[in-house]
C-alpha positions as a Markdown table, in Angstrom:
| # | Residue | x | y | z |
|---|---|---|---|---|
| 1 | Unk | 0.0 | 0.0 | 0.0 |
| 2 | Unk | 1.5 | 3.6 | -1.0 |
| 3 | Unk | 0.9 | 5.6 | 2.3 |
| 4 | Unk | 1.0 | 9.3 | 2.6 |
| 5 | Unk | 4.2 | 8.9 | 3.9 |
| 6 | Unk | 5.8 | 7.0 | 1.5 |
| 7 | Unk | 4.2 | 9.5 | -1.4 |
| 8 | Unk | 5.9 | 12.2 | 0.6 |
| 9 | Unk | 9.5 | 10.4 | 0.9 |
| 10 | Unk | 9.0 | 10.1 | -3.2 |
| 11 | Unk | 7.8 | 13.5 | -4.0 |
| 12 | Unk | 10.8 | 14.6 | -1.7 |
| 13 | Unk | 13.2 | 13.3 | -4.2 |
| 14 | Unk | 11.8 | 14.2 | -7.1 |
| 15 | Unk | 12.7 | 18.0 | -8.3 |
| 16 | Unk | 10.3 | 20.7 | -6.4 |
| 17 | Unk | 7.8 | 22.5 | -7.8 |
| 18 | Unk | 4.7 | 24.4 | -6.8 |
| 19 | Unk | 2.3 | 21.3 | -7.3 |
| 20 | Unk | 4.4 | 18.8 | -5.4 |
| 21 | Unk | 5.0 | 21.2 | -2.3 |
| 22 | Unk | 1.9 | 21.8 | -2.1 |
| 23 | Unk | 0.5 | 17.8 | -2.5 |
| 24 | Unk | 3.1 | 17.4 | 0.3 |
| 25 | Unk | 1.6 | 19.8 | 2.5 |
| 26 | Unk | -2.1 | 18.2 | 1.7 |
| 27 | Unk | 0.3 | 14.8 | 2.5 |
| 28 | Unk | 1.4 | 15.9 | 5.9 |
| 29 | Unk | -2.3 | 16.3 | 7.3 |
| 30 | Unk | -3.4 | 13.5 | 9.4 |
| 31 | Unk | -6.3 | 12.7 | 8.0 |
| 32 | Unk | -5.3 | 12.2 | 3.9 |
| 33 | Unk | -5.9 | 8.3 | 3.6 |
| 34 | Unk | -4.5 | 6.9 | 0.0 |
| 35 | Unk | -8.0 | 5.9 | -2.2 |
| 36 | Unk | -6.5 | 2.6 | -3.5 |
| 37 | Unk | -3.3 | -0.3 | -2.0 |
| 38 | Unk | -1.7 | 0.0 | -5.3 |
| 39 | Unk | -1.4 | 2.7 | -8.0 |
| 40 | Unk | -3.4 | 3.0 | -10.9 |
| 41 | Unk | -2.2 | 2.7 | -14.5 |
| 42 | Unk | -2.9 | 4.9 | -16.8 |
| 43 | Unk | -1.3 | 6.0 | -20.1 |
| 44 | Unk | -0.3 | 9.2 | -20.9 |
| 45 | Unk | -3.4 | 9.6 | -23.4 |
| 46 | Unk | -5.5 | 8.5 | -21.1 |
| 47 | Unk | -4.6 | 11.0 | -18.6 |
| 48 | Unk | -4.4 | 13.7 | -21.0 |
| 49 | Unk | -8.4 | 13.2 | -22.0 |
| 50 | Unk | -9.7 | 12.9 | -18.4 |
| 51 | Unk | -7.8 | 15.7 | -17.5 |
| 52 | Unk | -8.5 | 18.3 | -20.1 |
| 53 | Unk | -12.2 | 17.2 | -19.2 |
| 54 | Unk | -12.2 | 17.8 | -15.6 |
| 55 | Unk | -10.3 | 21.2 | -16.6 |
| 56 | Unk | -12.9 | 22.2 | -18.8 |
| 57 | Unk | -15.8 | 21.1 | -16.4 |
| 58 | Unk | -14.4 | 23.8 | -13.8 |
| 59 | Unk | -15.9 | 26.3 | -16.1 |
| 60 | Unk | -19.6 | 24.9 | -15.0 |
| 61 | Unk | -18.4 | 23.1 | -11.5 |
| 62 | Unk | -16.6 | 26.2 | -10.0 |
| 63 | Unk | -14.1 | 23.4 | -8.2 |
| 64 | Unk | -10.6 | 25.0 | -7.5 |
| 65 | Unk | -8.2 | 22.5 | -9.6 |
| 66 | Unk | -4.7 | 23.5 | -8.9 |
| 67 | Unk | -1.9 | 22.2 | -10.9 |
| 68 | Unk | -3.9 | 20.7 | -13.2 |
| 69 | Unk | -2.6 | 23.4 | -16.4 |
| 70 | Unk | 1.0 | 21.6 | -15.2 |
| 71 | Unk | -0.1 | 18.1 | -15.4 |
| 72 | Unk | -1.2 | 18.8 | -18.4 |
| 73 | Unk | 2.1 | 21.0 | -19.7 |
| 74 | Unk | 3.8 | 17.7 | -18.5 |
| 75 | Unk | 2.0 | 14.9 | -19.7 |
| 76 | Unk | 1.9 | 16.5 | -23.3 |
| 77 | Unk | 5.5 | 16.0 | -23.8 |
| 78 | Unk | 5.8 | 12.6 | -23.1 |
| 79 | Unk | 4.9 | 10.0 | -25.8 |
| 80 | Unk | 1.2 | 8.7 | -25.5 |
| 81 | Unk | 1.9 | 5.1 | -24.7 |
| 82 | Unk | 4.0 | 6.0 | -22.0 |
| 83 | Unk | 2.2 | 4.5 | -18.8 |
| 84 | Unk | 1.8 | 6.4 | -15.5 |
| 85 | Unk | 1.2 | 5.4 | -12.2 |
| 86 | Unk | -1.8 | 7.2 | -10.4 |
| 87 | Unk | -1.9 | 7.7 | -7.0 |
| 88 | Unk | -5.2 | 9.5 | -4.8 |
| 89 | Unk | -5.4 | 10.2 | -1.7 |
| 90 | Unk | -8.7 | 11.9 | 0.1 |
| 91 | Unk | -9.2 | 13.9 | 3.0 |
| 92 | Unk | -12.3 | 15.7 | 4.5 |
| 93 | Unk | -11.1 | 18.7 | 3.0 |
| 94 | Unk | -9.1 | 18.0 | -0.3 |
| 95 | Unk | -8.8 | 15.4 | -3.4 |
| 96 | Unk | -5.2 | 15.2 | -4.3 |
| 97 | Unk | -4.2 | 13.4 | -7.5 |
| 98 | Unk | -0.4 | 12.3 | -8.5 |
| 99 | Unk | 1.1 | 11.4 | -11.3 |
| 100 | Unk | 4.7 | 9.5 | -11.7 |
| 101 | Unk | 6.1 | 7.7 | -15.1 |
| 102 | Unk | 6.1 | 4.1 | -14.6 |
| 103 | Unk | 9.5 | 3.3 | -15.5 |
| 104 | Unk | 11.5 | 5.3 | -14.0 |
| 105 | Unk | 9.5 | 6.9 | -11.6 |
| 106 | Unk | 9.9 | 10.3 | -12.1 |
| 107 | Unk | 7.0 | 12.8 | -10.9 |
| 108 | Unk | 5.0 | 14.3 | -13.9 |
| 109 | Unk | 2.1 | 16.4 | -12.0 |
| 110 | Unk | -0.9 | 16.4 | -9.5 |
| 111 | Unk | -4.6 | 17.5 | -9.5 |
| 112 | Unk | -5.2 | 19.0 | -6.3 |
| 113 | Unk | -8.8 | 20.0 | -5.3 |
| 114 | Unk | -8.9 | 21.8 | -1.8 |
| 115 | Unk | -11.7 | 22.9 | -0.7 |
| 116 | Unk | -10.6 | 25.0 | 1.3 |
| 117 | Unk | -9.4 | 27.2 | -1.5 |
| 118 | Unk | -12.9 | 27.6 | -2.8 |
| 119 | Unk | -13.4 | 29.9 | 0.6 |
């Protein structure tokens, strides 16, 4: 099972950026609980679809996606067959969504809904 903490000791070696400090904050707060044991797979094209969806749908949904315009930035430079592993985790006040290429797992992004942003 990936636990918070073990996401945090992985995003901690992977080069900082705005996203992944802030998924590590979201990480650090007691009550974040991984959705899944095991990581989704996902290709690249997958990802990209479902994302630029959900990015889209903010226009009529008014939820606060952070890092998503990233994630996407990201995942359109890598080939479309490439396969990702997903990893949620859910709190009672945020939905946090991280991406990491499968081979050598390197972090490509996160989708990061906080509610508390939408204060």
């Amino acid at each position: 099972m990936m636990t918070s903490e073990a996401l945090r000791e992985r995003l901690k070696s992977s080069t900082p950026s705005p996203s992944s400090r802030k998924v590590l904050k979201l990480l650090s707060e007691d009550l974040t609980q991984p959705v899944s044991a095991v990581p989704a797979t996902v290709t690249v094209s997958e990802a990209l679809r479902l994302w630029r969806t959900r990015l889209k749908n903010t226009r009529y949904t008014d939820a606060p996606l952070k890092g998503v315009q990233d994630l996407l930035k990201h995942l359109e430079e890598l080939a479309p067959q490439r396969k990702l592993d997903q990893f949620g985790f859910v709190s009672p006040q945020a939905a946090v969504t991280v991406f990491f290429t499968r081979t050598d797992g390197a972090y490509v992004g996160s989708a990061i809904l906080d509610k508390r942003d939408s204060r």
